[in-house]
N, CA, C and O of each residue as an XYZ file, in Angstrom:
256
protein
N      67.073    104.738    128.559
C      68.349    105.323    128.220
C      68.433    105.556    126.720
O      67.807    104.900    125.888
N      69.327    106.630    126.438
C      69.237    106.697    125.168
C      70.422    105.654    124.040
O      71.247    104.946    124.618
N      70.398    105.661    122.980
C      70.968    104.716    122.255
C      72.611    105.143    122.171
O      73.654    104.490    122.143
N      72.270    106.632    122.146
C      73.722    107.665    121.607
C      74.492    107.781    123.094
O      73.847    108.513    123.844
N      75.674    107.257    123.688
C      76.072    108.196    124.321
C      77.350    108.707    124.264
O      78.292    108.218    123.641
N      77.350    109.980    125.119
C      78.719    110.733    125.066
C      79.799    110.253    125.603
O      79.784    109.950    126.796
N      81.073    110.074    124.741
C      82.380    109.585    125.882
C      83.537    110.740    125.828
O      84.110    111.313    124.901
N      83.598    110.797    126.955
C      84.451    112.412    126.780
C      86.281    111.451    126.651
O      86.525    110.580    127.486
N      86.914    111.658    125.988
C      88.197    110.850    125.466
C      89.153    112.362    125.629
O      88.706    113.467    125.324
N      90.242    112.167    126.056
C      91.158    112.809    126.057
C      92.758    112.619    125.543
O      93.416    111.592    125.705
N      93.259    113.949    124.836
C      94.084    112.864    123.964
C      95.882    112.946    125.427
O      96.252    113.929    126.069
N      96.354    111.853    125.420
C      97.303    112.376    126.921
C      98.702    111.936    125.735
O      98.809    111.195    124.757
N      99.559    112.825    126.457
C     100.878    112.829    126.190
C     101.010    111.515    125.726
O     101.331    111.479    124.538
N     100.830    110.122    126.408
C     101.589    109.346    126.035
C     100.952    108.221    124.684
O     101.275    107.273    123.968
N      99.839    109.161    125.002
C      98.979    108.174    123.837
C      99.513    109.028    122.599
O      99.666    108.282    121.632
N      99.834    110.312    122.329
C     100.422    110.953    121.562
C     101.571    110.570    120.955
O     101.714    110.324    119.757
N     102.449    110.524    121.876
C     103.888    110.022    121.821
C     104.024    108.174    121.180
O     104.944    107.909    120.405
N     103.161    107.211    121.556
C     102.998    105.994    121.244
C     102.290    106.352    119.958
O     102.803    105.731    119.027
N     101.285    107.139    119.568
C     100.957    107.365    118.046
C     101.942    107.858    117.233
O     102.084    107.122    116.256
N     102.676    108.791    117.230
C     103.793    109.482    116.421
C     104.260    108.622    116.554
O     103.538    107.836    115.940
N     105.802    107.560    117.335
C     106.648    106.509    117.295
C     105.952    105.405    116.249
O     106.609    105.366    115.209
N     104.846    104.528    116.230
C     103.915    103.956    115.757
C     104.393    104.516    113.985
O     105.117    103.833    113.261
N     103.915    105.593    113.656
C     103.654    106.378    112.780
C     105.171    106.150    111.903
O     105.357    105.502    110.873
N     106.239    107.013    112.807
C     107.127    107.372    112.472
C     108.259    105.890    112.281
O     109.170    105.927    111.454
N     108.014    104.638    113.185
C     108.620    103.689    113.134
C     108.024    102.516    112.337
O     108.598    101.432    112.435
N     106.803    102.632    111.464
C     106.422    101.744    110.583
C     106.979    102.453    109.080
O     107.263    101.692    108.155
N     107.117    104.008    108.903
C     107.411    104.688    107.520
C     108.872    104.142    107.531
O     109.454    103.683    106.548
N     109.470    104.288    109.035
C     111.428    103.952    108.619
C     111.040    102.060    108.457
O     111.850    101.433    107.775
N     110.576    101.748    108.698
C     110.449     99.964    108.795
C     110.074     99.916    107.019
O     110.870     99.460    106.198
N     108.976    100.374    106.732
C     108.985    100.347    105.226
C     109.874    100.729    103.928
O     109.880    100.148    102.843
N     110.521    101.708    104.275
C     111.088    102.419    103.613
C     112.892    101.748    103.543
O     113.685    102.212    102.724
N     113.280    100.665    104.503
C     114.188    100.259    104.922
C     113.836     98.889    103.994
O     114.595     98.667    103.051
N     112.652     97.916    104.244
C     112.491     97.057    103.703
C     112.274     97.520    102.555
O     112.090     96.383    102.118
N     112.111     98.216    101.572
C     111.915     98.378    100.178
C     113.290     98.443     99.789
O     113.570     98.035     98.661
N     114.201     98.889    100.533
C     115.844     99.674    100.026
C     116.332     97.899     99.877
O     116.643     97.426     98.784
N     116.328     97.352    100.733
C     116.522     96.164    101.008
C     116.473     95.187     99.869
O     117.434     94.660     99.309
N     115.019     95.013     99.586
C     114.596     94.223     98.823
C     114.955     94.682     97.394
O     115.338     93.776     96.655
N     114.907     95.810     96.917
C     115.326     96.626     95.392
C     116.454     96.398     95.156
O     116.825     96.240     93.992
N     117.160     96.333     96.031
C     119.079     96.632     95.555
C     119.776     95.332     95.496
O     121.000     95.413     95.393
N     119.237     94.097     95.542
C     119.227     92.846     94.525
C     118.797     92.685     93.395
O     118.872     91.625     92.774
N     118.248     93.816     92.954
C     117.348     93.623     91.862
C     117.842     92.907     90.530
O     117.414     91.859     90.044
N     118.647     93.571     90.160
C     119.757     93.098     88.877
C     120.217     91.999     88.779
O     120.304     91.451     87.680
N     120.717     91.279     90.189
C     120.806     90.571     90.110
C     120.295     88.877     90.240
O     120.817     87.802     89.941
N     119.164     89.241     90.770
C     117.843     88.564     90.516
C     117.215     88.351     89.150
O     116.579     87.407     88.680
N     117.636     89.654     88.607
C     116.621     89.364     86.881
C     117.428     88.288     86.246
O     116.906     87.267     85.800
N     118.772     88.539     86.208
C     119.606     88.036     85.414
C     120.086     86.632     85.584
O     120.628     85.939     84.724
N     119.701     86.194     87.288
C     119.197     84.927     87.916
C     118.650     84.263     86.948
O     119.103     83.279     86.362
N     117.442     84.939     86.747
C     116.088     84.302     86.429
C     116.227     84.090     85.432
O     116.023     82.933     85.064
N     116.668     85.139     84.432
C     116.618     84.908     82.825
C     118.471     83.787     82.309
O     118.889     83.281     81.268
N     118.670     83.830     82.850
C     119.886     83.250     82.747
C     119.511     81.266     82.620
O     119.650     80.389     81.767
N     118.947     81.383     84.162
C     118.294     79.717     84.163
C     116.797     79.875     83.337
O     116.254     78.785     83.521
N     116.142     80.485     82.748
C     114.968     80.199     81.888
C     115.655     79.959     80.511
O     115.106     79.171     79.740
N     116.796     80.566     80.146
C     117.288     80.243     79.021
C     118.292     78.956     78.690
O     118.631     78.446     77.622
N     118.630     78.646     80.132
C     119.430     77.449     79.538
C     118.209     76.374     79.960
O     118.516     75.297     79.449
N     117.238     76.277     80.523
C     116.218     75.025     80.908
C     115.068     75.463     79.499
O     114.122     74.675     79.479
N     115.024     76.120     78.811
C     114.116     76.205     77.711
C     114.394     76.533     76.486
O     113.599     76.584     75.548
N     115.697     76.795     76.472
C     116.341     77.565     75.273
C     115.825     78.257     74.545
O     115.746     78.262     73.317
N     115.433     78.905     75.336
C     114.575     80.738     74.534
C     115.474     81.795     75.213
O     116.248     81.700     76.166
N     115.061     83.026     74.276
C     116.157     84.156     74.681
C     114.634     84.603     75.181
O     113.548     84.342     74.663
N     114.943     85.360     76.361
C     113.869     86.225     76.876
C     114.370     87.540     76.248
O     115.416     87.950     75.744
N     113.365     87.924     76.465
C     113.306     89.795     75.662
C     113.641     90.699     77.023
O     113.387     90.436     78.199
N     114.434     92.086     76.325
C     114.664     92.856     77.822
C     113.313     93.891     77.738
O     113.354     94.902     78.440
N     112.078     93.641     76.859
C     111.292     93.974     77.400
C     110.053     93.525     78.495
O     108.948     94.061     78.571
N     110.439     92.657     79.122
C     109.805     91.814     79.909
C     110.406     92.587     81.110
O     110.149     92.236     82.262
């Protein structure tokens, strides 16, 4: 027998339909968790630099 063989694969509606959903429901899943996570942002920095300055008494820079 030979090493190579042929597999004839066909692409069917539903394997189509489960690829696009797949596709289309991991970009809204990402794009949802980024909105998510960003729009605390501000108030997270100011968290952070707020308690680094009173536990070390340094001014952090707003270029950090």
């Amino acid at each position: 027998m030979s090493d190579t063989k042929l597999i004839n694969v066909k692409l069917t509606k539903n394997l189509m339909l489960c690829a696009s959903m797949a596709v289309v429901g991991s970009t809204f899943q990402f794009g949802y968790n980024t909105g998510v996570i960003n729009a605390p942002q501000r108030v997270i920095e100011t968290f952070f630099n707020e308690t680094f300055q009173q536990r070390y008494v340094v001014v952090v820079s707003s270029n950090l």
